[in-house]
mmCIF file of the N, C-alpha and C atoms, coordinates in Angstrom:
data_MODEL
# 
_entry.id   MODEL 
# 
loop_
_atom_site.group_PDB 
_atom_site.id 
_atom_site.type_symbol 
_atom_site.label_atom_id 
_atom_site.label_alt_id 
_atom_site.label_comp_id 
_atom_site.label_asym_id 
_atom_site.label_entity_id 
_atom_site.label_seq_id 
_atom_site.pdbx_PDB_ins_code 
_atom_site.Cartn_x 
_atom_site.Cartn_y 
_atom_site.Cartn_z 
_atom_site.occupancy 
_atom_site.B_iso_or_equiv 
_atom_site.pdbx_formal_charge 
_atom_site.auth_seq_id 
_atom_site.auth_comp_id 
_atom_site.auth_asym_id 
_atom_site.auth_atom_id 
_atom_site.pdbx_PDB_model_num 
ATOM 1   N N  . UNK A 1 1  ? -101.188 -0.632  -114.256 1.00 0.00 ? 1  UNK A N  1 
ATOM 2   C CA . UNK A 1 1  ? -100.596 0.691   -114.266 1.00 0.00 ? 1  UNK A CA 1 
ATOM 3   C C  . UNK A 1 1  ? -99.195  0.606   -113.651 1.00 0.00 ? 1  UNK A C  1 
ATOM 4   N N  . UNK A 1 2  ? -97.914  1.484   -114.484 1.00 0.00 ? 2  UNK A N  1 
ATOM 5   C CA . UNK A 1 2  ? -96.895  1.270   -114.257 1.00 0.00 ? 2  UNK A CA 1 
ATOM 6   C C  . UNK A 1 2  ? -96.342  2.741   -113.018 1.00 0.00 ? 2  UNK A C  1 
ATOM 7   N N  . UNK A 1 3  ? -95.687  1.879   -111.981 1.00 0.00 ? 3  UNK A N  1 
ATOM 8   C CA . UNK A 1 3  ? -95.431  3.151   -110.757 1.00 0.00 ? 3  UNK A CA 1 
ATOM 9   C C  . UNK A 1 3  ? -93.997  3.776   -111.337 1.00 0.00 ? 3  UNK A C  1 
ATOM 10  N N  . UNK A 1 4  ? -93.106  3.576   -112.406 1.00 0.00 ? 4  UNK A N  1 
ATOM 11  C CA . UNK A 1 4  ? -91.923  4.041   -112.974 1.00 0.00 ? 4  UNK A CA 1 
ATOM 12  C C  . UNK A 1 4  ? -91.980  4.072   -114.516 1.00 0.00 ? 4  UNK A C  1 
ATOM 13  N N  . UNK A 1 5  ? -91.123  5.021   -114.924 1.00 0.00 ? 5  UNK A N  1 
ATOM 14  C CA . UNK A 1 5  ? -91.592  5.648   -116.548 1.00 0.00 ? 5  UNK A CA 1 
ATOM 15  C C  . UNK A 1 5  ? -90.419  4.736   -116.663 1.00 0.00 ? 5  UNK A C  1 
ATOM 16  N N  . UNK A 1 6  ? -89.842  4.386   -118.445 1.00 0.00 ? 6  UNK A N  1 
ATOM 17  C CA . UNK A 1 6  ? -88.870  4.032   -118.993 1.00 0.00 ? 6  UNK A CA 1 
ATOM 18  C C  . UNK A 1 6  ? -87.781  5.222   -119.271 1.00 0.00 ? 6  UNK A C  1 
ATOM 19  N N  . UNK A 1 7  ? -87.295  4.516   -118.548 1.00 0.00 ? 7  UNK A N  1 
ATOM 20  C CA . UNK A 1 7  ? -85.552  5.650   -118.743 1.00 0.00 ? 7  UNK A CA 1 
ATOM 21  C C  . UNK A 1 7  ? -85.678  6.099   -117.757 1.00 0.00 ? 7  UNK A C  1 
ATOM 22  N N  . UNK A 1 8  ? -86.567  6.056   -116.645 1.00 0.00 ? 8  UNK A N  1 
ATOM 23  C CA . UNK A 1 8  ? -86.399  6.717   -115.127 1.00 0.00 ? 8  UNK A CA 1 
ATOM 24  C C  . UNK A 1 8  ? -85.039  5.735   -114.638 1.00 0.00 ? 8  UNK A C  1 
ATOM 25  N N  . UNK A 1 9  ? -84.649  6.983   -114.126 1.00 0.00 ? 9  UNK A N  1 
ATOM 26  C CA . UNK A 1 9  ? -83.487  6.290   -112.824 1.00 0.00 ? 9  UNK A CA 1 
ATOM 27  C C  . UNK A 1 9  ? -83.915  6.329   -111.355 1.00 0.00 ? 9  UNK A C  1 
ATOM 28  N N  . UNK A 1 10 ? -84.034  4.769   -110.933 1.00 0.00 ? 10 UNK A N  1 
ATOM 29  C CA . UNK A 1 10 ? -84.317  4.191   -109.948 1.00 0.00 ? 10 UNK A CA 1 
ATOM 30  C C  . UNK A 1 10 ? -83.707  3.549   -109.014 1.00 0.00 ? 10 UNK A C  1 
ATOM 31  N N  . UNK A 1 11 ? -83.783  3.291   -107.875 1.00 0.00 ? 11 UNK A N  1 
ATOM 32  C CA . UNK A 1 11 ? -82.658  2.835   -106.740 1.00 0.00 ? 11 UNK A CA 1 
ATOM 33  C C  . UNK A 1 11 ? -83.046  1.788   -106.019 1.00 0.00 ? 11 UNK A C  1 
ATOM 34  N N  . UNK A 1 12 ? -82.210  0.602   -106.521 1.00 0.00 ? 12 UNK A N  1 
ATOM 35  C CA . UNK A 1 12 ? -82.754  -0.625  -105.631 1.00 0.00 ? 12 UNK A CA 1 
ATOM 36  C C  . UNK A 1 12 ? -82.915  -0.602  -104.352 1.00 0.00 ? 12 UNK A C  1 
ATOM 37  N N  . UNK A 1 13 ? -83.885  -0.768  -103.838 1.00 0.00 ? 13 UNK A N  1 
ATOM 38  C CA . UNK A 1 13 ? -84.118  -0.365  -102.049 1.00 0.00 ? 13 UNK A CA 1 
ATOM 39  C C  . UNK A 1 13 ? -83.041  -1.052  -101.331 1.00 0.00 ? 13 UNK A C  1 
ATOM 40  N N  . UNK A 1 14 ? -83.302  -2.636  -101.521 1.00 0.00 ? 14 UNK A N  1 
ATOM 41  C CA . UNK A 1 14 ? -82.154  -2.890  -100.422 1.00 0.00 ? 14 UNK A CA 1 
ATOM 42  C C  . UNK A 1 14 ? -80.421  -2.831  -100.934 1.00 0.00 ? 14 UNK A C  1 
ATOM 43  N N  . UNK A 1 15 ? -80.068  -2.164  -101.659 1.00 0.00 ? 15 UNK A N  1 
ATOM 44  C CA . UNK A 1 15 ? -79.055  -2.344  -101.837 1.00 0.00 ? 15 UNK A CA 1 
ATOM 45  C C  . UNK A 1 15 ? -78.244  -1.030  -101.930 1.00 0.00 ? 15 UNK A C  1 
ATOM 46  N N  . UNK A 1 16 ? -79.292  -0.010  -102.451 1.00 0.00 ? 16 UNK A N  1 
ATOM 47  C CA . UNK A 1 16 ? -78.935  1.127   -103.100 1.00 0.00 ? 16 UNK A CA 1 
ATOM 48  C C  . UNK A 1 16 ? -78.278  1.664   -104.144 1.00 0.00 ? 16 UNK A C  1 
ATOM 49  N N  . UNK A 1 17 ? -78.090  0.941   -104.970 1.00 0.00 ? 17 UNK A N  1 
ATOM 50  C CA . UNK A 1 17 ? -77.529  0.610   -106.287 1.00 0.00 ? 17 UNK A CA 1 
ATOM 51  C C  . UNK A 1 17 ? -78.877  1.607   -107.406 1.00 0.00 ? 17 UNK A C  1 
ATOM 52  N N  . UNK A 1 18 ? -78.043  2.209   -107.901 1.00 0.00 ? 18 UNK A N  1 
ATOM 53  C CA . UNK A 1 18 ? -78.962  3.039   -108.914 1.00 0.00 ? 18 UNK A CA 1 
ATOM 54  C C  . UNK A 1 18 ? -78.666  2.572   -110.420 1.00 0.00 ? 18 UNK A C  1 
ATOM 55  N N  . UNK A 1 19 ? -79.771  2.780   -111.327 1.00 0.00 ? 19 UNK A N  1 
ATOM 56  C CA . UNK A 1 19 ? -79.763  2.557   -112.582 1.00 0.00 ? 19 UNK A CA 1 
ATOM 57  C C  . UNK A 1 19 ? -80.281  2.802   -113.275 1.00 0.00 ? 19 UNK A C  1 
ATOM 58  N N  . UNK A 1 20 ? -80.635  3.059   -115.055 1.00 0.00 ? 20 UNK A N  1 
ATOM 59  C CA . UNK A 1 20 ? -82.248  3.290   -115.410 1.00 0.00 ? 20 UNK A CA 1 
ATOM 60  C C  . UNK A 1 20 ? -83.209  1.893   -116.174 1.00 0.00 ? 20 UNK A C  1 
ATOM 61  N N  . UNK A 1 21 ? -84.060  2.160   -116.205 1.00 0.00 ? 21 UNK A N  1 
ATOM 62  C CA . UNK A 1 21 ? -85.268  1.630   -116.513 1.00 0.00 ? 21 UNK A CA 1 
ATOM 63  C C  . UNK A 1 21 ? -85.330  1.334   -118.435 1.00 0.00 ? 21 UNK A C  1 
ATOM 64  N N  . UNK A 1 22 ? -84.665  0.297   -118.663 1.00 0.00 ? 22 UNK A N  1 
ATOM 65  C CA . UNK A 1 22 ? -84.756  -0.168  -119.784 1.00 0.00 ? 22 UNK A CA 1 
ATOM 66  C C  . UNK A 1 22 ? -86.244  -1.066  -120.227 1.00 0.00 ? 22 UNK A C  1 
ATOM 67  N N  . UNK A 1 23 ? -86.967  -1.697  -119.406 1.00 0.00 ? 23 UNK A N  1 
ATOM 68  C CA . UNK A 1 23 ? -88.149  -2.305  -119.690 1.00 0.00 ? 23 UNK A CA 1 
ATOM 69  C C  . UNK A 1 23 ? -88.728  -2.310  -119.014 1.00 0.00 ? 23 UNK A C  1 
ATOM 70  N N  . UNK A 1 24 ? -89.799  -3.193  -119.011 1.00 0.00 ? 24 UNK A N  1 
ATOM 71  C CA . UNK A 1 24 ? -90.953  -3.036  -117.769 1.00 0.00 ? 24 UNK A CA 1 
ATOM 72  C C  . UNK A 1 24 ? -92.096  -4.596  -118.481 1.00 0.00 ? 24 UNK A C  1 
ATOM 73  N N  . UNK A 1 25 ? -92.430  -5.098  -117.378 1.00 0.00 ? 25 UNK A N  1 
ATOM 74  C CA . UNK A 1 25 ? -93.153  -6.282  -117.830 1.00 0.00 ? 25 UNK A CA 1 
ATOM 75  C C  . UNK A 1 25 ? -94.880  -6.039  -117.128 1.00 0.00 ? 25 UNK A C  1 
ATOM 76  N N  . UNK A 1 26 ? -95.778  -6.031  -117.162 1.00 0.00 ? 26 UNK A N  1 
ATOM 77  C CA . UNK A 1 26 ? -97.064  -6.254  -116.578 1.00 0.00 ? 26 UNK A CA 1 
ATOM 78  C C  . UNK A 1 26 ? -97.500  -7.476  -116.586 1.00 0.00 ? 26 UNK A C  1 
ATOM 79  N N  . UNK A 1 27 ? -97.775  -7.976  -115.605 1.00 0.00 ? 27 UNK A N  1 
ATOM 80  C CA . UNK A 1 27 ? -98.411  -9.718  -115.402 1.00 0.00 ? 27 UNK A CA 1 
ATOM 81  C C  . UNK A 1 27 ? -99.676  -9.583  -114.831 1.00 0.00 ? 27 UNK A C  1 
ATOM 82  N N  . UNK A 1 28 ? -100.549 -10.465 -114.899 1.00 0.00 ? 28 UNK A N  1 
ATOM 83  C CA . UNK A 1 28 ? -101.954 -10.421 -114.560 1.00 0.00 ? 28 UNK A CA 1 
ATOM 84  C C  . UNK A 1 28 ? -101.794 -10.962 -113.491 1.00 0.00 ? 28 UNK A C  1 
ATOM 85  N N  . UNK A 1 29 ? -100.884 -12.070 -112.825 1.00 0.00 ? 29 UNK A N  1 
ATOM 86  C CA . UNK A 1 29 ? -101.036 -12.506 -111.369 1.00 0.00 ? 29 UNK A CA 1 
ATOM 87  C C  . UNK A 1 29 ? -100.057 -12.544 -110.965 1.00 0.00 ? 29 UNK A C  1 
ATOM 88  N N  . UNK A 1 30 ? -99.273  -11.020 -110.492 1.00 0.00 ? 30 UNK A N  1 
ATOM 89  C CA . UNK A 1 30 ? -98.349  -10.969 -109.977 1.00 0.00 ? 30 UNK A CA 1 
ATOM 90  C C  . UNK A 1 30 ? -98.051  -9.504  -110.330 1.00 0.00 ? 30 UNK A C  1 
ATOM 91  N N  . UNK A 1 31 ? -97.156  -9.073  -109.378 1.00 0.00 ? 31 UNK A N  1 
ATOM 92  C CA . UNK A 1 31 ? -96.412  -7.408  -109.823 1.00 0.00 ? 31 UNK A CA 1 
ATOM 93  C C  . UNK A 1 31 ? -95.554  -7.407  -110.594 1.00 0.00 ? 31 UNK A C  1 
ATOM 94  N N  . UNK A 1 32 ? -95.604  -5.531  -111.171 1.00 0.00 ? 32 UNK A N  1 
ATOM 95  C CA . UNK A 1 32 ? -94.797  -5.455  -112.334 1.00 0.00 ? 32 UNK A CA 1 
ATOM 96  C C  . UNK A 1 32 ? -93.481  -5.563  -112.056 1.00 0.00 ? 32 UNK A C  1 
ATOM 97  N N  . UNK A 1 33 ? -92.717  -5.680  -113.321 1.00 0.00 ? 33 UNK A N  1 
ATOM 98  C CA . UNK A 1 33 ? -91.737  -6.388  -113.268 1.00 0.00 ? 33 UNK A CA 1 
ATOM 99  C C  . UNK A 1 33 ? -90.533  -4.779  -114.296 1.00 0.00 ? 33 UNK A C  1 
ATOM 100 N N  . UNK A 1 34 ? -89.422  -4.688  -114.057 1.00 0.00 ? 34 UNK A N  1 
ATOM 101 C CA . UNK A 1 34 ? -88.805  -3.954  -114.570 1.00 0.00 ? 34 UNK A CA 1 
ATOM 102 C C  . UNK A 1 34 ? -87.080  -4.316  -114.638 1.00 0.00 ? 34 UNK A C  1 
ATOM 103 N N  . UNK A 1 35 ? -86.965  -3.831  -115.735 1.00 0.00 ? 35 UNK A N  1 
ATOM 104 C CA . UNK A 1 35 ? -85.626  -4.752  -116.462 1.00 0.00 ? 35 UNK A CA 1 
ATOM 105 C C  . UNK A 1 35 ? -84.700  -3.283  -116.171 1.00 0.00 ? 35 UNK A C  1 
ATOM 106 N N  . UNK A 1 36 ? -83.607  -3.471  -115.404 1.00 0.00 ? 36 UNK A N  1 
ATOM 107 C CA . UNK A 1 36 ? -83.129  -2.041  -115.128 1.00 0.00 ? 36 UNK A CA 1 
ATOM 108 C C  . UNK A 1 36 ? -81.114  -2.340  -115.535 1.00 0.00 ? 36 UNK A C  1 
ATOM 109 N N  . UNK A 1 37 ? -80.561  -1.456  -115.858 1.00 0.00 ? 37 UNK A N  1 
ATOM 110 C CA . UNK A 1 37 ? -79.494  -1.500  -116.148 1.00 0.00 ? 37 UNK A CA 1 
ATOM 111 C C  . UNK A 1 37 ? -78.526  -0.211  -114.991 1.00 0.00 ? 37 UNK A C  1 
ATOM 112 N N  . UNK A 1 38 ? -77.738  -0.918  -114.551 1.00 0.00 ? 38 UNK A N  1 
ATOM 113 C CA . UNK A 1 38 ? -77.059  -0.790  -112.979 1.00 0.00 ? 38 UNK A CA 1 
ATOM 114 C C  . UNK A 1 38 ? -76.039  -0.693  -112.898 1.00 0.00 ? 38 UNK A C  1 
ATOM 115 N N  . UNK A 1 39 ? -74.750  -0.162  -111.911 1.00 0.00 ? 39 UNK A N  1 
ATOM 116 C CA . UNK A 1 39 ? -73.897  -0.397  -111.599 1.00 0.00 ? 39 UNK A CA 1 
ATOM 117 C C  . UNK A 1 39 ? -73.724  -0.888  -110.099 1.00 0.00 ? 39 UNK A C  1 
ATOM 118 N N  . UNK A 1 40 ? -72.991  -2.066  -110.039 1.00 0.00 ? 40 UNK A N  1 
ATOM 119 C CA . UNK A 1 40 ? -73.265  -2.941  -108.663 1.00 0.00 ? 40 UNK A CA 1 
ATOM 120 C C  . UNK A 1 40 ? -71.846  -2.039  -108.251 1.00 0.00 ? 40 UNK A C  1 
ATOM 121 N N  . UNK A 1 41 ? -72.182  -1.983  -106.231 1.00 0.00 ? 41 UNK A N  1 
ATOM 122 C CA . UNK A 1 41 ? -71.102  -1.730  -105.672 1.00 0.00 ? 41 UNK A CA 1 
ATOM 123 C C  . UNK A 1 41 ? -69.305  -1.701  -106.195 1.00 0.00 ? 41 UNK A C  1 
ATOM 124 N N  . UNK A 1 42 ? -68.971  -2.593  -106.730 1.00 0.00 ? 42 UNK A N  1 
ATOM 125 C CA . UNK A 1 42 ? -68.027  -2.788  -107.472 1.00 0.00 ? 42 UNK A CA 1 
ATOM 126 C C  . UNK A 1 42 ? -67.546  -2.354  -108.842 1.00 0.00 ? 42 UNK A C  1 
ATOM 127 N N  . UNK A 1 43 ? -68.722  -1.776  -109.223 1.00 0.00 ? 43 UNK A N  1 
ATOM 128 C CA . UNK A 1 43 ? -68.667  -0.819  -110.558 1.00 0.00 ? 43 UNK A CA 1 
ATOM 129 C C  . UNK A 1 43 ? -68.430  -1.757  -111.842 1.00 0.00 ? 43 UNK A C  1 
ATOM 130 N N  . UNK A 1 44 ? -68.887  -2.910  -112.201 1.00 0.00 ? 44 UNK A N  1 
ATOM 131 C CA . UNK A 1 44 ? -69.780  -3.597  -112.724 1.00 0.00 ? 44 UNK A CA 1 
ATOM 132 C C  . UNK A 1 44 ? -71.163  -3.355  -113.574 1.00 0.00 ? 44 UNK A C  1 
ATOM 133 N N  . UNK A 1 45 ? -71.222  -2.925  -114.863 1.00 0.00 ? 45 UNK A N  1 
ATOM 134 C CA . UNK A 1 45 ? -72.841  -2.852  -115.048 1.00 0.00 ? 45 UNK A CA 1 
ATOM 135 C C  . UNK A 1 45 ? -72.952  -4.433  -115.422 1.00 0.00 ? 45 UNK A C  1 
ATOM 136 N N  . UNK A 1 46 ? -74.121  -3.983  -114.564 1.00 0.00 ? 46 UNK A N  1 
ATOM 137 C CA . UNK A 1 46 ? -75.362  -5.750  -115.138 1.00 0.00 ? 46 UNK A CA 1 
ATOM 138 C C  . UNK A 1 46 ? -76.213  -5.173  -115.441 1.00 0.00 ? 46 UNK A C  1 
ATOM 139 N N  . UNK A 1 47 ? -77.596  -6.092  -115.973 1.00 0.00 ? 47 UNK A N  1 
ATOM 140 C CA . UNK A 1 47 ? -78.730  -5.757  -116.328 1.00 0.00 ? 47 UNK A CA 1 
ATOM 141 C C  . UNK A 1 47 ? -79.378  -6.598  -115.495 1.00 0.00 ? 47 UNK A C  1 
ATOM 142 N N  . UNK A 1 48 ? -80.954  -6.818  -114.545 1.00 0.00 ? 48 UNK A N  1 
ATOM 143 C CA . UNK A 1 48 ? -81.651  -7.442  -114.083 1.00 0.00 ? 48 UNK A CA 1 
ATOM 144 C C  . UNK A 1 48 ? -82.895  -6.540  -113.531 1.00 0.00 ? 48 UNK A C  1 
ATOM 145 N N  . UNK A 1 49 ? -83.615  -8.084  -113.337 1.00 0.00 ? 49 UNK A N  1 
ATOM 146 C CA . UNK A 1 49 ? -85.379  -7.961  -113.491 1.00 0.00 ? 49 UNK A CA 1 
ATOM 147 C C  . UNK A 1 49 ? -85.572  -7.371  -111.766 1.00 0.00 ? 49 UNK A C  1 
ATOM 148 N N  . UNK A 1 50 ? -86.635  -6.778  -111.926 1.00 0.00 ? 50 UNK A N  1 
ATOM 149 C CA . UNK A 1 50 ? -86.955  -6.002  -110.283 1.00 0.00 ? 50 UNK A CA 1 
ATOM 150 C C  . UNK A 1 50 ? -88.113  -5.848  -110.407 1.00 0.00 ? 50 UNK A C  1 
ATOM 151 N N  . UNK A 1 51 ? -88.389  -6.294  -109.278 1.00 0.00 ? 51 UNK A N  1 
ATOM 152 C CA . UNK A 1 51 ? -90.585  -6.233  -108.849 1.00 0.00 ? 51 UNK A CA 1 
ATOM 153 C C  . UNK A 1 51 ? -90.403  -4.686  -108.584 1.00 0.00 ? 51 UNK A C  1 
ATOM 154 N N  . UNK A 1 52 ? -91.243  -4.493  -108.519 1.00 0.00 ? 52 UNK A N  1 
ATOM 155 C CA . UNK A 1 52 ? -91.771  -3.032  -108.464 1.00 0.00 ? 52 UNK A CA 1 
ATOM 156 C C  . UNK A 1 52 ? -91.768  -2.235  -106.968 1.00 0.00 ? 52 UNK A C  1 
ATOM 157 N N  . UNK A 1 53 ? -92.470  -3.191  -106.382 1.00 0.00 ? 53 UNK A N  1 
ATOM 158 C CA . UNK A 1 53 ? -91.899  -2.732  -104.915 1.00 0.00 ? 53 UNK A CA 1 
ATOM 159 C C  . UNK A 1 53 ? -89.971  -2.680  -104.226 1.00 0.00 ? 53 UNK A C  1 
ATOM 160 N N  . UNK A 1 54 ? -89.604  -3.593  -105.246 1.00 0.00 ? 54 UNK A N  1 
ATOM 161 C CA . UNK A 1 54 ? -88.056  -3.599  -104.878 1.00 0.00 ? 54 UNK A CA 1 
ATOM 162 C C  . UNK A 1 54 ? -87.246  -2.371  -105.678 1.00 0.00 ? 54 UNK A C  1 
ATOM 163 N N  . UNK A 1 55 ? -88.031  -1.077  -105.881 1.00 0.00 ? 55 UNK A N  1 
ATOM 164 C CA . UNK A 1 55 ? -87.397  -0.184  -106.180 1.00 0.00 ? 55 UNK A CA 1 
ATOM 165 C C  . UNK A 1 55 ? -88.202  1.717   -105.808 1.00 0.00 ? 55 UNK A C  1 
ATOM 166 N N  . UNK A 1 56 ? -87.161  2.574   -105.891 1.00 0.00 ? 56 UNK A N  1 
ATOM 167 C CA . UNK A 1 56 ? -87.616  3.718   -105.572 1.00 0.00 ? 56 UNK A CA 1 
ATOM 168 C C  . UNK A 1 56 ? -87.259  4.778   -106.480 1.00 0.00 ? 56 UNK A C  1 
ATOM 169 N N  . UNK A 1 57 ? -87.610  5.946   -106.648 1.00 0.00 ? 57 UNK A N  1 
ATOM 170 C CA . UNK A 1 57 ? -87.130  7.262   -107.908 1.00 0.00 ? 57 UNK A CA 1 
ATOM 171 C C  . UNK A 1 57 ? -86.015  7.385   -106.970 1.00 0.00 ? 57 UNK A C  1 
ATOM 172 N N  . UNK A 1 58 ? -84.901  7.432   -108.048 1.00 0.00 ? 58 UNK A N  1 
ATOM 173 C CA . UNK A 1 58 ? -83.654  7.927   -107.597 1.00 0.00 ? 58 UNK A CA 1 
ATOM 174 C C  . UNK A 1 58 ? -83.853  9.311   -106.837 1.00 0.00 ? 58 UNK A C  1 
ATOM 175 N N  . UNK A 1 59 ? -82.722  10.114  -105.856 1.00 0.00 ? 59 UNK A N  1 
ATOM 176 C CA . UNK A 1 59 ? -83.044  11.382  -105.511 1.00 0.00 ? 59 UNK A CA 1 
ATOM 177 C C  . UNK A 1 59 ? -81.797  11.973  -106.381 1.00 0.00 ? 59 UNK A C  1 
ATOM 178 N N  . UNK A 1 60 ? -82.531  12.809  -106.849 1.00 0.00 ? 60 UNK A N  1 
ATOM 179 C CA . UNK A 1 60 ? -81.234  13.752  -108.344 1.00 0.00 ? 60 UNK A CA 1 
ATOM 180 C C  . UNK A 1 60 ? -80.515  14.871  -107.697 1.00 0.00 ? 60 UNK A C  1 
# 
């Protein structure tokens, strides 16, 4: 079971960098996994993978 919908905007905990939720992976031995598209401090978009605990619902 997934703790974030696709297309939710979410906020990397340690960084605070917000973005939304382009994918999402489920693994049988290990946590889910979510492919999020971001703008880093520098205003930069990247795209990268995030465990599930390494993120939170954005506050809107």
């Amino acid at each position: 079971m997934f703790e974030h919908e696709l297309g939710q905007i979410v906020q990397v905990t340690i960084s605070g960098e917000e973005g939304h939720i382009k994918a999402r992976a489920e693994y049988r031995n290990g946590p889910n996994q979510y492919f999020i598209h971001y703008l880093t401090a520098d205003g930069r978009g990247v795209d990268g993978w995030f465990e599930e605990g390494e993120l939170s619902p954005a506050e809107q």
